[in-house]
PQR file of N, CA, C, O and H, with PARSE charges and radii, in Angstrom:
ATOM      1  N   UNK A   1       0.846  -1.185   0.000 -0.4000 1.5000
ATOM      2  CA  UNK A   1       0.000   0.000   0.000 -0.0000 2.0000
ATOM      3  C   UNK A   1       0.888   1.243   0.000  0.5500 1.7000
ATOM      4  O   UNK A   1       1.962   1.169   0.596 -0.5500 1.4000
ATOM      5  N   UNK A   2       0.538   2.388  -0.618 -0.4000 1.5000
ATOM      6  CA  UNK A   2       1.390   3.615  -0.935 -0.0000 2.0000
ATOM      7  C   UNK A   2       0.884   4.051   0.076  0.5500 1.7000
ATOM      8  O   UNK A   2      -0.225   3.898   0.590 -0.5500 1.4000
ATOM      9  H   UNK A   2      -0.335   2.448  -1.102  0.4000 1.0000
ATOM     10  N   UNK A   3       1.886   4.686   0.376 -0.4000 1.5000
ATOM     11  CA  UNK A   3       1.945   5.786   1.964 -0.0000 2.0000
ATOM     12  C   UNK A   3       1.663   7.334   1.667  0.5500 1.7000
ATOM     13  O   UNK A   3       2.481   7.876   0.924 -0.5500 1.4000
ATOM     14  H   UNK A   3       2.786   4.809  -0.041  0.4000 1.0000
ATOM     15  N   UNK A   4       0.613   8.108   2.151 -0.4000 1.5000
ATOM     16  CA  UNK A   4      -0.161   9.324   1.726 -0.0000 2.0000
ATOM     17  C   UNK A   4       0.010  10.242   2.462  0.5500 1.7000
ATOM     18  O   UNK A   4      -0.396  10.108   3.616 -0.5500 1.4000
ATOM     19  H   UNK A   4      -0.052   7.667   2.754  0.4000 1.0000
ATOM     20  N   UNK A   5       0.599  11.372   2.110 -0.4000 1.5000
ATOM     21  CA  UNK A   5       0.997  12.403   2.732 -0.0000 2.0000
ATOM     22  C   UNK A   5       0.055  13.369   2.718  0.5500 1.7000
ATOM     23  O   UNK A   5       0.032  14.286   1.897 -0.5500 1.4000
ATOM     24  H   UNK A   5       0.928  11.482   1.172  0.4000 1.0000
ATOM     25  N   UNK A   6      -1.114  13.124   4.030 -0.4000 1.5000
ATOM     26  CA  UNK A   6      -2.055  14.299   4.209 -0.0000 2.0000
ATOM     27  C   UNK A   6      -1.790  15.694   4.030  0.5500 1.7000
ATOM     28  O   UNK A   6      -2.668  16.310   3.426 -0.5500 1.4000
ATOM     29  H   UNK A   6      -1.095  12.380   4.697  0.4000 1.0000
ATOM     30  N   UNK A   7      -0.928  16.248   4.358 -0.4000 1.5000
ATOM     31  CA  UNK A   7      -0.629  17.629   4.416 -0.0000 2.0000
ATOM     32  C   UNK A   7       0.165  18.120   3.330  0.5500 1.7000
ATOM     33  O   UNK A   7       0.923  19.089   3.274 -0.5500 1.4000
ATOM     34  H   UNK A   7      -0.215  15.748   4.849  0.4000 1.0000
ATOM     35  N   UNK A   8      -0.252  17.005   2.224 -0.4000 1.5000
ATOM     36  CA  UNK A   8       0.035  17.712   0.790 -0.0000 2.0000
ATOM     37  C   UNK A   8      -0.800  17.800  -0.274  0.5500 1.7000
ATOM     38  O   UNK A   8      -0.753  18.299  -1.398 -0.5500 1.4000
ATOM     39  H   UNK A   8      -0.867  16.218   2.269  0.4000 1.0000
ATOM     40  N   UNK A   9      -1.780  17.027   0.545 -0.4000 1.5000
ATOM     41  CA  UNK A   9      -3.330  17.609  -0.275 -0.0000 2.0000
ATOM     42  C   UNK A   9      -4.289  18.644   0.436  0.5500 1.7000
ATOM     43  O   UNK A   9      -4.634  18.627   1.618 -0.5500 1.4000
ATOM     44  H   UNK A   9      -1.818  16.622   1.458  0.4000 1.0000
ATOM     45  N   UNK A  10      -4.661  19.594  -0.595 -0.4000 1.5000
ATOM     46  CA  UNK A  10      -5.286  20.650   0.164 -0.0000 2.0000
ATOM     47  C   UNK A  10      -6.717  20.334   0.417  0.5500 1.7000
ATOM     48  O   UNK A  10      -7.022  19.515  -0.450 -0.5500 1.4000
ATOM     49  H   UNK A  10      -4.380  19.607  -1.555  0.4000 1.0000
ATOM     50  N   UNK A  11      -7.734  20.573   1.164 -0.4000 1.5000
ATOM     51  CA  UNK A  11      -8.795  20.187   1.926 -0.0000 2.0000
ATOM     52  C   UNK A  11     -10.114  19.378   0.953  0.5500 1.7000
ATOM     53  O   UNK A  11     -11.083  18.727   1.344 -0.5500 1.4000
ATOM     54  H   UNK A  11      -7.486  21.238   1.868  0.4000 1.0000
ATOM     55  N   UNK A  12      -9.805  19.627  -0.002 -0.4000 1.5000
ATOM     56  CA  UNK A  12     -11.124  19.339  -0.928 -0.0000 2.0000
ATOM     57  C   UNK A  12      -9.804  17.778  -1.656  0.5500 1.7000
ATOM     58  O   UNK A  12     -10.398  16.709  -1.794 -0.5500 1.4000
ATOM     59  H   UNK A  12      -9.018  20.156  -0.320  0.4000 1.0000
ATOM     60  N   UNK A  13      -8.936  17.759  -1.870 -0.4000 1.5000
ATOM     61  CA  UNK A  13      -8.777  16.862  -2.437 -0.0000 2.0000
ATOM     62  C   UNK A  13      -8.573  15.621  -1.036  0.5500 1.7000
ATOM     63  O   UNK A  13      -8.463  14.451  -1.405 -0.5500 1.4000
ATOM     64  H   UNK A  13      -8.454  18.628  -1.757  0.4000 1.0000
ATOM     65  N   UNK A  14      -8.537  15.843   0.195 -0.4000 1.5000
ATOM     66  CA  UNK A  14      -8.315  14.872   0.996 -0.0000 2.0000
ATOM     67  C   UNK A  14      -9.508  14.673   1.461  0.5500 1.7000
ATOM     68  O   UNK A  14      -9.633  13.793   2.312 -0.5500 1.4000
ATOM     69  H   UNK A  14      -8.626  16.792   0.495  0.4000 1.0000
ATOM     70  N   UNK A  15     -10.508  15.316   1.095 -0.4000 1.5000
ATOM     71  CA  UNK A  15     -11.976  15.216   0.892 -0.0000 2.0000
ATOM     72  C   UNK A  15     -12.254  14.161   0.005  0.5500 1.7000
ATOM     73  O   UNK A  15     -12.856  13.223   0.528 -0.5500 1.4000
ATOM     74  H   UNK A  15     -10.407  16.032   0.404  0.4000 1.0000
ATOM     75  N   UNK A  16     -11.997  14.052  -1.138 -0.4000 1.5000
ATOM     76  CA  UNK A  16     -12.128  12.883  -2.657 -0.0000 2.0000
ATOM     77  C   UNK A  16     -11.305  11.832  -2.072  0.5500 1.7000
ATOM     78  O   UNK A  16     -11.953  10.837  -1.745 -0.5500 1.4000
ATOM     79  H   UNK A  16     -11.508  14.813  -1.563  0.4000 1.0000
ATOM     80  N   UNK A  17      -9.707  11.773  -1.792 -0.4000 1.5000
ATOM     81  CA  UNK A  17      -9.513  11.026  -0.792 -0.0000 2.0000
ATOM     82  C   UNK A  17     -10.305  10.113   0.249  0.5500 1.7000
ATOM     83  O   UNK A  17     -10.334   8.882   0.254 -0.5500 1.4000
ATOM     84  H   UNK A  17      -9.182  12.581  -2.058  0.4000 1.0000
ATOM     85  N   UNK A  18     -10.775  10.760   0.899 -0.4000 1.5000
ATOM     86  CA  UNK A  18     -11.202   9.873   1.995 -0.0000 2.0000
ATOM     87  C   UNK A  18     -12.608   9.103   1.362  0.5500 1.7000
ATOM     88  O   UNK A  18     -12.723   7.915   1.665 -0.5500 1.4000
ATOM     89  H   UNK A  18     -10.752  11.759   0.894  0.4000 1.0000
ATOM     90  N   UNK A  19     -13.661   9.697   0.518 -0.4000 1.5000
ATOM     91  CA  UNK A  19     -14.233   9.495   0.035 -0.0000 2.0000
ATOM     92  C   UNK A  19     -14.281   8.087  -0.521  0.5500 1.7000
ATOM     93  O   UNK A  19     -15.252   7.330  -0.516 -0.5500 1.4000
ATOM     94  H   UNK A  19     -13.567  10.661   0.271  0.4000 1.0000
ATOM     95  N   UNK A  20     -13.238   7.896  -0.933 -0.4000 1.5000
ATOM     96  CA  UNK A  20     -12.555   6.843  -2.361 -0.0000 2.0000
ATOM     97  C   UNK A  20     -11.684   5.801  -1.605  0.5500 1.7000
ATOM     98  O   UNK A  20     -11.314   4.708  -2.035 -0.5500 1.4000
ATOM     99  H   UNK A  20     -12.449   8.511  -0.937  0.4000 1.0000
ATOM    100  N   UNK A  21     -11.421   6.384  -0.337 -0.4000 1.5000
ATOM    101  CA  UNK A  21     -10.480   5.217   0.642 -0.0000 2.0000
ATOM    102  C   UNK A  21     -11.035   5.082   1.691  0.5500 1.7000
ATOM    103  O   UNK A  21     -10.356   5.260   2.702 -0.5500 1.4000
ATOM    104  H   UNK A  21     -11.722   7.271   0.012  0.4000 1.0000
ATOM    105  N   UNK A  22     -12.463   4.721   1.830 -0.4000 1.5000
ATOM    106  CA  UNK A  22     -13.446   4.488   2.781 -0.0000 2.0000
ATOM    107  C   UNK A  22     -12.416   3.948   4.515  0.5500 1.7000
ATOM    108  O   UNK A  22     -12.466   4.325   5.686 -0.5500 1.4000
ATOM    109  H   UNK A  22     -13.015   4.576   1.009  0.4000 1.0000
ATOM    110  N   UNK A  23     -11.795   3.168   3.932 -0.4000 1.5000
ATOM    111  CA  UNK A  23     -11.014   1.952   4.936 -0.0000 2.0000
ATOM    112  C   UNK A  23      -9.610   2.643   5.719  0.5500 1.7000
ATOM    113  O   UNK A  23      -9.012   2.076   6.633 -0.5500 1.4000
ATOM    114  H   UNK A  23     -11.754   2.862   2.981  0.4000 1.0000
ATOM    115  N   UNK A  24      -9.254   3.924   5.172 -0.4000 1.5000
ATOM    116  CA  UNK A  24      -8.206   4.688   5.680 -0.0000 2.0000
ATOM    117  C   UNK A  24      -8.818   5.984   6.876  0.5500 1.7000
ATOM    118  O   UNK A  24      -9.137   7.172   6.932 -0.5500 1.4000
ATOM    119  H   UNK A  24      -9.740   4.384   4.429  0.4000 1.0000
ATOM    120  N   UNK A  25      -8.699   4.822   7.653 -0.4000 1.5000
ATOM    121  CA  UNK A  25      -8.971   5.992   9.468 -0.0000 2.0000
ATOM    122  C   UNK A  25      -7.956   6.973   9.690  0.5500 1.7000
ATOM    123  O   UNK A  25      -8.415   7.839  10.435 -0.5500 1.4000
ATOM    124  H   UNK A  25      -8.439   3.857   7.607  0.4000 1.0000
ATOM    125  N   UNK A  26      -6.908   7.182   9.400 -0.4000 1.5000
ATOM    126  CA  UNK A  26      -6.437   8.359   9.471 -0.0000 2.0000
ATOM    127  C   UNK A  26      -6.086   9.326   8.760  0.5500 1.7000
ATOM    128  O   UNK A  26      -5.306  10.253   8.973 -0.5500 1.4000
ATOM    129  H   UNK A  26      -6.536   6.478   8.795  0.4000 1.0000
ATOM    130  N   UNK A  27      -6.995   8.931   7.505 -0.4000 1.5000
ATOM    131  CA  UNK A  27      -7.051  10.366   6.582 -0.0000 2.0000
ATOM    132  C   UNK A  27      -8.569  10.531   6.596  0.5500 1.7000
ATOM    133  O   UNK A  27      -9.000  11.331   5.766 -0.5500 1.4000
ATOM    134  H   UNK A  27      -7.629   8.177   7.332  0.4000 1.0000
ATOM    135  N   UNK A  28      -9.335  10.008   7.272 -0.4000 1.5000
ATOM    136  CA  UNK A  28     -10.608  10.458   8.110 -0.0000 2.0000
ATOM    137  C   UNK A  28     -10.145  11.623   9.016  0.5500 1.7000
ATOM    138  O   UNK A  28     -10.195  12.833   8.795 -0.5500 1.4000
ATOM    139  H   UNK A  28      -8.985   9.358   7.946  0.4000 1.0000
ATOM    140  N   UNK A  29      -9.630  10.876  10.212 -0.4000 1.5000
ATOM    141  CA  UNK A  29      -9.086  12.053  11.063 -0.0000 2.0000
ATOM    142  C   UNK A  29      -8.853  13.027  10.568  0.5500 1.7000
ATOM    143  O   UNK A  29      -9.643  13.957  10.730 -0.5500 1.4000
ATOM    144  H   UNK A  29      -9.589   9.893  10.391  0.4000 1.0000
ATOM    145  N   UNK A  30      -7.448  13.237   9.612 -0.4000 1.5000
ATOM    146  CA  UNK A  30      -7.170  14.616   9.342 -0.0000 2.0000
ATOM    147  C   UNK A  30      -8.357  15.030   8.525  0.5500 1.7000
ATOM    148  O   UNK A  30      -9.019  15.958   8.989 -0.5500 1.4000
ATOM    149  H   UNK A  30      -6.807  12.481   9.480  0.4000 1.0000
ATOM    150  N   UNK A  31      -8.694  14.565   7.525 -0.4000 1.5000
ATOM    151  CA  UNK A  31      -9.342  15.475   7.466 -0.0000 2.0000
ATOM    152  C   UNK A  31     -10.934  15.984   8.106  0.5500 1.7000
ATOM    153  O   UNK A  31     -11.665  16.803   7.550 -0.5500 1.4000
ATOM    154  H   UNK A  31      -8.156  13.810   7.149  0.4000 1.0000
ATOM    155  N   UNK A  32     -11.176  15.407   9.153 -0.4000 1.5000
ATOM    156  CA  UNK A  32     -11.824  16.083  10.368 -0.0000 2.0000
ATOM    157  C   UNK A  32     -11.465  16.672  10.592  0.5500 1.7000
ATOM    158  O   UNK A  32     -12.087  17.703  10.338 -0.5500 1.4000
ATOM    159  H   UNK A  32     -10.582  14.741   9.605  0.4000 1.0000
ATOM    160  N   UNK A  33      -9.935  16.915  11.398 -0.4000 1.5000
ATOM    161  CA  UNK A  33      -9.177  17.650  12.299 -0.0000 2.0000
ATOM    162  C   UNK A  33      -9.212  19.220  11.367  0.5500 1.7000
ATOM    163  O   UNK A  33      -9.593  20.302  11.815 -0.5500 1.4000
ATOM    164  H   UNK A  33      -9.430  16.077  11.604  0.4000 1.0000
ATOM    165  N   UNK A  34      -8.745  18.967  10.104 -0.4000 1.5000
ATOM    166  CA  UNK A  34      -8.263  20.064   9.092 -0.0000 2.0000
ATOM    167  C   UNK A  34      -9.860  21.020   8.817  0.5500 1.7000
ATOM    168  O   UNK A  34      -9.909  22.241   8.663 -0.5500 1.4000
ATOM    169  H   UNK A  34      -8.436  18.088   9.740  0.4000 1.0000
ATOM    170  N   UNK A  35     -10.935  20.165   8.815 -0.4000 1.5000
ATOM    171  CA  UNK A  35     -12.032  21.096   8.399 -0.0000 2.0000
ATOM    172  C   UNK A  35     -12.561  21.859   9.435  0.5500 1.7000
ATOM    173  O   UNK A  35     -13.265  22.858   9.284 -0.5500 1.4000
ATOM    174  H   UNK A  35     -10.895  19.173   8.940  0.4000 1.0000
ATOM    175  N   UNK A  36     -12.096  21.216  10.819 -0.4000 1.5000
ATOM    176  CA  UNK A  36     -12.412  21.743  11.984 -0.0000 2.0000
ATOM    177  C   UNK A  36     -11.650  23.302  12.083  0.5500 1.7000
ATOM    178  O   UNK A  36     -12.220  24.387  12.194 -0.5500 1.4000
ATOM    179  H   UNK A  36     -11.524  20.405  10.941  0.4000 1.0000
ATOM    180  N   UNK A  37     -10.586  23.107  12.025 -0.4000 1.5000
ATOM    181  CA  UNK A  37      -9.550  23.942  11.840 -0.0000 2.0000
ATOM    182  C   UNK A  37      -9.591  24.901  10.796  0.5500 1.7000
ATOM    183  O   UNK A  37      -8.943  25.947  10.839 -0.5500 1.4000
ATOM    184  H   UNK A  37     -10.122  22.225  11.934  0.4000 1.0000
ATOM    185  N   UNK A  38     -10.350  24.568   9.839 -0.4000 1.5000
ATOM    186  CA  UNK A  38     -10.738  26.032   8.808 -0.0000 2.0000
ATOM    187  C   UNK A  38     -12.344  26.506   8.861  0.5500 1.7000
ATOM    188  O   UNK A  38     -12.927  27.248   8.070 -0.5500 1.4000
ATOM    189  H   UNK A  38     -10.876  23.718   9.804  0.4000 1.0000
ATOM    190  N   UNK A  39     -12.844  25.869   9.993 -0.4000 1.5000
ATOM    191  CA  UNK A  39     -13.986  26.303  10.308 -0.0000 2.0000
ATOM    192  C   UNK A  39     -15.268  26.068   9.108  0.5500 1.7000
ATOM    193  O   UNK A  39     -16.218  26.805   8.845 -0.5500 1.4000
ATOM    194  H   UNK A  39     -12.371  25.266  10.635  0.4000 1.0000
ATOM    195  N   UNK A  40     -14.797  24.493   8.408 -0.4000 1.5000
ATOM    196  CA  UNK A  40     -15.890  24.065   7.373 -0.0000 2.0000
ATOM    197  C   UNK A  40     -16.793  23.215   8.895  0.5500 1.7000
ATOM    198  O   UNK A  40     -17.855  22.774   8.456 -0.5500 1.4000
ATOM    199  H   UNK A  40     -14.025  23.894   8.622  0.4000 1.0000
ATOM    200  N   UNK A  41     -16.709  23.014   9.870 -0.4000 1.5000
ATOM    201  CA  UNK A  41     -17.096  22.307  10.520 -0.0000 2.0000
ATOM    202  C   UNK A  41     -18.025  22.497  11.808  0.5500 1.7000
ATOM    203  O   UNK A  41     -17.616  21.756  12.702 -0.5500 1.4000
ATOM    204  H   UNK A  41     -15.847  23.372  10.227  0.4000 1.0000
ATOM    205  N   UNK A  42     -18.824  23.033  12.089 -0.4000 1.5000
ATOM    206  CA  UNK A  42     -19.371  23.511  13.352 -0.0000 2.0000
ATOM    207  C   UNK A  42     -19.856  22.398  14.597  0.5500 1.7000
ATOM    208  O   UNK A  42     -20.460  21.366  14.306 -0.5500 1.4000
ATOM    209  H   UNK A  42     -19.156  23.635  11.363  0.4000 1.0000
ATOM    210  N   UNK A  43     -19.577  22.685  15.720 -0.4000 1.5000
ATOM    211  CA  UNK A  43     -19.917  22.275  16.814 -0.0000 2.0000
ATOM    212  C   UNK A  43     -21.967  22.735  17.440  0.5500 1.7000
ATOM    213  O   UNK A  43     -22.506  23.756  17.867 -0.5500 1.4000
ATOM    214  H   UNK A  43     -19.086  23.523  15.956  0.4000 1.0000
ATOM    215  N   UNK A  44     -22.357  21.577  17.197 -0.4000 1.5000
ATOM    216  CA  UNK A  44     -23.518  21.955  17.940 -0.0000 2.0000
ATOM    217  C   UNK A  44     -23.661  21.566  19.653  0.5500 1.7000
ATOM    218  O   UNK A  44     -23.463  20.574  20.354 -0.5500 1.4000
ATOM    219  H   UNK A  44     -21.919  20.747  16.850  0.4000 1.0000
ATOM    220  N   UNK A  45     -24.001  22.600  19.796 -0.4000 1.5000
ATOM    221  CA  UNK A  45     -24.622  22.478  21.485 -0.0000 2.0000
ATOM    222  C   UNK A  45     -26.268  22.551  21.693  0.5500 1.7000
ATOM    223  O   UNK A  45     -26.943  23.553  21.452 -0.5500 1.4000
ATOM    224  H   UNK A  45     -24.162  23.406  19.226  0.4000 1.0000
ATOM    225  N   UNK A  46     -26.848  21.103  22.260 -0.4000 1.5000
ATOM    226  CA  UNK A  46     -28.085  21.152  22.025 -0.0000 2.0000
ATOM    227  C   UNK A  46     -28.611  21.473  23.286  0.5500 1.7000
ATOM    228  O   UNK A  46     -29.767  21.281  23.663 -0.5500 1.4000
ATOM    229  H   UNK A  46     -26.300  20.290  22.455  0.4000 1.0000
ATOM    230  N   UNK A  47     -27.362  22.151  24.130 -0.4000 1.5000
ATOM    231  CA  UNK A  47     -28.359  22.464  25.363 -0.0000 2.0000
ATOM    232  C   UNK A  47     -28.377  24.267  25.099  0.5500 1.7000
ATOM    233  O   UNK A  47     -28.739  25.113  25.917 -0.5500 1.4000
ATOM    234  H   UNK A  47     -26.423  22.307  23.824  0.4000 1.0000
ATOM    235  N   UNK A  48     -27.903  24.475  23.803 -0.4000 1.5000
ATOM    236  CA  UNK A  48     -28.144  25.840  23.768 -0.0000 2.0000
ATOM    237  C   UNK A  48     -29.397  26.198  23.148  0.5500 1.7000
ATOM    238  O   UNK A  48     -29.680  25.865  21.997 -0.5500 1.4000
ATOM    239  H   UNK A  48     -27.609  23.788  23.139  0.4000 1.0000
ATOM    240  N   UNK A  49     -30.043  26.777  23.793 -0.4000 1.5000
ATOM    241  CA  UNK A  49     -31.765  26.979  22.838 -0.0000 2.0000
ATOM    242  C   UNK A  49     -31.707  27.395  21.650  0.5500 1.7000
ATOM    243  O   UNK A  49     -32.580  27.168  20.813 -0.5500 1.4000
ATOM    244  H   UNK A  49     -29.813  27.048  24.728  0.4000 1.0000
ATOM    245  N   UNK A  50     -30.313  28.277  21.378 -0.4000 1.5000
ATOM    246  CA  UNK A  50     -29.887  28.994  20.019 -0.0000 2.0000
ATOM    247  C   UNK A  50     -29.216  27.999  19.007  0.5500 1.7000
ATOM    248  O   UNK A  50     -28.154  28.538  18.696 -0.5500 1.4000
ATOM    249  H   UNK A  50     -29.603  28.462  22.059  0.4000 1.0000
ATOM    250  N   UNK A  51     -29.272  27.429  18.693 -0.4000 1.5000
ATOM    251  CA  UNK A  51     -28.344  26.062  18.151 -0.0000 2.0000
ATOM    252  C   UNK A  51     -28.725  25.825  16.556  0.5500 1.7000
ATOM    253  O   UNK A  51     -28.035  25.822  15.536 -0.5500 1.4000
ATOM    254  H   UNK A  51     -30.135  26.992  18.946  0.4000 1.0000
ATOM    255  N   UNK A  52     -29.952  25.652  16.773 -0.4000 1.5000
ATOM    256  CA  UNK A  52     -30.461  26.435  14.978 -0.0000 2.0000
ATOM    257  C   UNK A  52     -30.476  27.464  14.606  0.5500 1.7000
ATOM    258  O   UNK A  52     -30.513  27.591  13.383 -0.5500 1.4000
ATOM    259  H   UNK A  52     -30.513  25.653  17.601  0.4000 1.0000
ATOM    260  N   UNK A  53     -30.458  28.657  15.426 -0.4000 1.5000
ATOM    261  CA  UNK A  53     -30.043  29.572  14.877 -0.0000 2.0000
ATOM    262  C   UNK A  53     -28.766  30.307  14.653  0.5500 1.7000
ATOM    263  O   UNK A  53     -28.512  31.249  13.903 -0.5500 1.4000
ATOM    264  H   UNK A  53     -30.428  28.554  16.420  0.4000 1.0000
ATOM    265  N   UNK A  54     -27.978  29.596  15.548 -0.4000 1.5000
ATOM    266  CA  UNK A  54     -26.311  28.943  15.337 -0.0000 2.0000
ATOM    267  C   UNK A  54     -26.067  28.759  13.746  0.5500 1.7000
ATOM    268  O   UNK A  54     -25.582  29.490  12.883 -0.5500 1.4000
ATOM    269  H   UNK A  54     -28.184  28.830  16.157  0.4000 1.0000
ATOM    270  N   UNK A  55     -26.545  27.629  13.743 -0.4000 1.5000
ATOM    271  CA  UNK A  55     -26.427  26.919  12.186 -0.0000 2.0000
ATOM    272  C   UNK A  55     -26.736  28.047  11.106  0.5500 1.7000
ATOM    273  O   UNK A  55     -25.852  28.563  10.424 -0.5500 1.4000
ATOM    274  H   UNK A  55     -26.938  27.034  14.445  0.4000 1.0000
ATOM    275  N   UNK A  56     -28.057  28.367  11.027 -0.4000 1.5000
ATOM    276  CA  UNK A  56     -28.491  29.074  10.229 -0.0000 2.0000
ATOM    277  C   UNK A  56     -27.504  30.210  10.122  0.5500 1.7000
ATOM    278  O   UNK A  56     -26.857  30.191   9.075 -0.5500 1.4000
ATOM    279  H   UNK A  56     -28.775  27.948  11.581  0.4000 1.0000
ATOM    280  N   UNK A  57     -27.243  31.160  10.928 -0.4000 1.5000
ATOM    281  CA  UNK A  57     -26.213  32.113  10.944 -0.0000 2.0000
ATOM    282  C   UNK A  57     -24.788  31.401  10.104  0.5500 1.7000
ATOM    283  O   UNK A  57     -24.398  31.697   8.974 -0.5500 1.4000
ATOM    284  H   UNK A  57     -27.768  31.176  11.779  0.4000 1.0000
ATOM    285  N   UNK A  58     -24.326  30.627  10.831 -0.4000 1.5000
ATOM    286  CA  UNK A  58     -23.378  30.123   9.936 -0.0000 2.0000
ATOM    287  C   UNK A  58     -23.379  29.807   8.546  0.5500 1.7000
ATOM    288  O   UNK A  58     -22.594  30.332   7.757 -0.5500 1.4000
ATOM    289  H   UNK A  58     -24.643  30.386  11.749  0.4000 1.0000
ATOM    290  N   UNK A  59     -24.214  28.987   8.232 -0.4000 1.5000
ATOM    291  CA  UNK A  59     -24.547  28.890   6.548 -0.0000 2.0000
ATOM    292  C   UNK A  59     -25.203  29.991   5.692  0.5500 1.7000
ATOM    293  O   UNK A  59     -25.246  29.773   4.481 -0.5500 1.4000
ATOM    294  H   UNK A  59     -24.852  28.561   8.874  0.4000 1.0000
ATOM    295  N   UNK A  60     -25.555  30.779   6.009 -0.4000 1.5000
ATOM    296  CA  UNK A  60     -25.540  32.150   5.715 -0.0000 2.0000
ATOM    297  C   UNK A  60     -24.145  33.482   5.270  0.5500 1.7000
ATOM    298  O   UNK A  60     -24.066  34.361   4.413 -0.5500 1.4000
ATOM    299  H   UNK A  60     -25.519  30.957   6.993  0.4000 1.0000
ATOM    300  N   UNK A  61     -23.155  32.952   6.479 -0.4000 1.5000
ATOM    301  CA  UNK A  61     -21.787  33.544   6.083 -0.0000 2.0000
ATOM    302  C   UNK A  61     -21.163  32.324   5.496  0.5500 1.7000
ATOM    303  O   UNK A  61     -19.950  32.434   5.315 -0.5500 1.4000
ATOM    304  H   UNK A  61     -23.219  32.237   7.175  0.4000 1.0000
ATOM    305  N   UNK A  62     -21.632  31.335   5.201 -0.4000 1.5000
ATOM    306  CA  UNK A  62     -19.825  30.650   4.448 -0.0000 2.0000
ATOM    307  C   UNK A  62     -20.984  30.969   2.629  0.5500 1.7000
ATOM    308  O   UNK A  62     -20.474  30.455   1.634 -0.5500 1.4000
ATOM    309  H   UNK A  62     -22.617  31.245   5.349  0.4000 1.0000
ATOM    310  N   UNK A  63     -22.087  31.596   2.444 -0.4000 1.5000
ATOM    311  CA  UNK A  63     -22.732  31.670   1.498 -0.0000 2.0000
ATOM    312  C   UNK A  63     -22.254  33.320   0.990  0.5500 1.7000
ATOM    313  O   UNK A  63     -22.422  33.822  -0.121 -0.5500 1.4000
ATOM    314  H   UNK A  63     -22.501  32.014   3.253  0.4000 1.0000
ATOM    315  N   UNK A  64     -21.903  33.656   1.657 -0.4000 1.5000
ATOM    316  CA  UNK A  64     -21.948  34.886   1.282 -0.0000 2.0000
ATOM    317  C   UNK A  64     -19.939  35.468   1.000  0.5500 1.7000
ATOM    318  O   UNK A  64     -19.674  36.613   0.635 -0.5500 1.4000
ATOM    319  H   UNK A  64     -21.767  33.248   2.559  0.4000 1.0000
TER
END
């Protein structure tokens, strides 16, 4: 098996990546870790009453 150097694909291609290499858990991780980290990724808190409107706010600015 060829050995894959996450941090030389930029976020959308370790996206198709992981996609296509269902069975590779740690280019899952990164790229969790990495979308977290550019803020493609939001954290919900469902004990916050605001939490959909969390969301909504957010997908609103990555639209704009």
């Amino acid at each position: 098996m060829t050995s894959i150097n996450y941090d030389e694909l930029n976020l959308d291609e370790l996206r198709q990546y992981v996609l296509t290499h269902r069975e590779d858990i740690n280019a899952f991780y990164a790229y969790i870790d990495r979308s977290k980290a550019n803020g493609r990724m939001i954290t919900i808190d469902l004990n916050d009453n605001h939490w959909e409107d969390n969301i909504t706010t957010k997908i609103q600015q990555d639209r704009s």
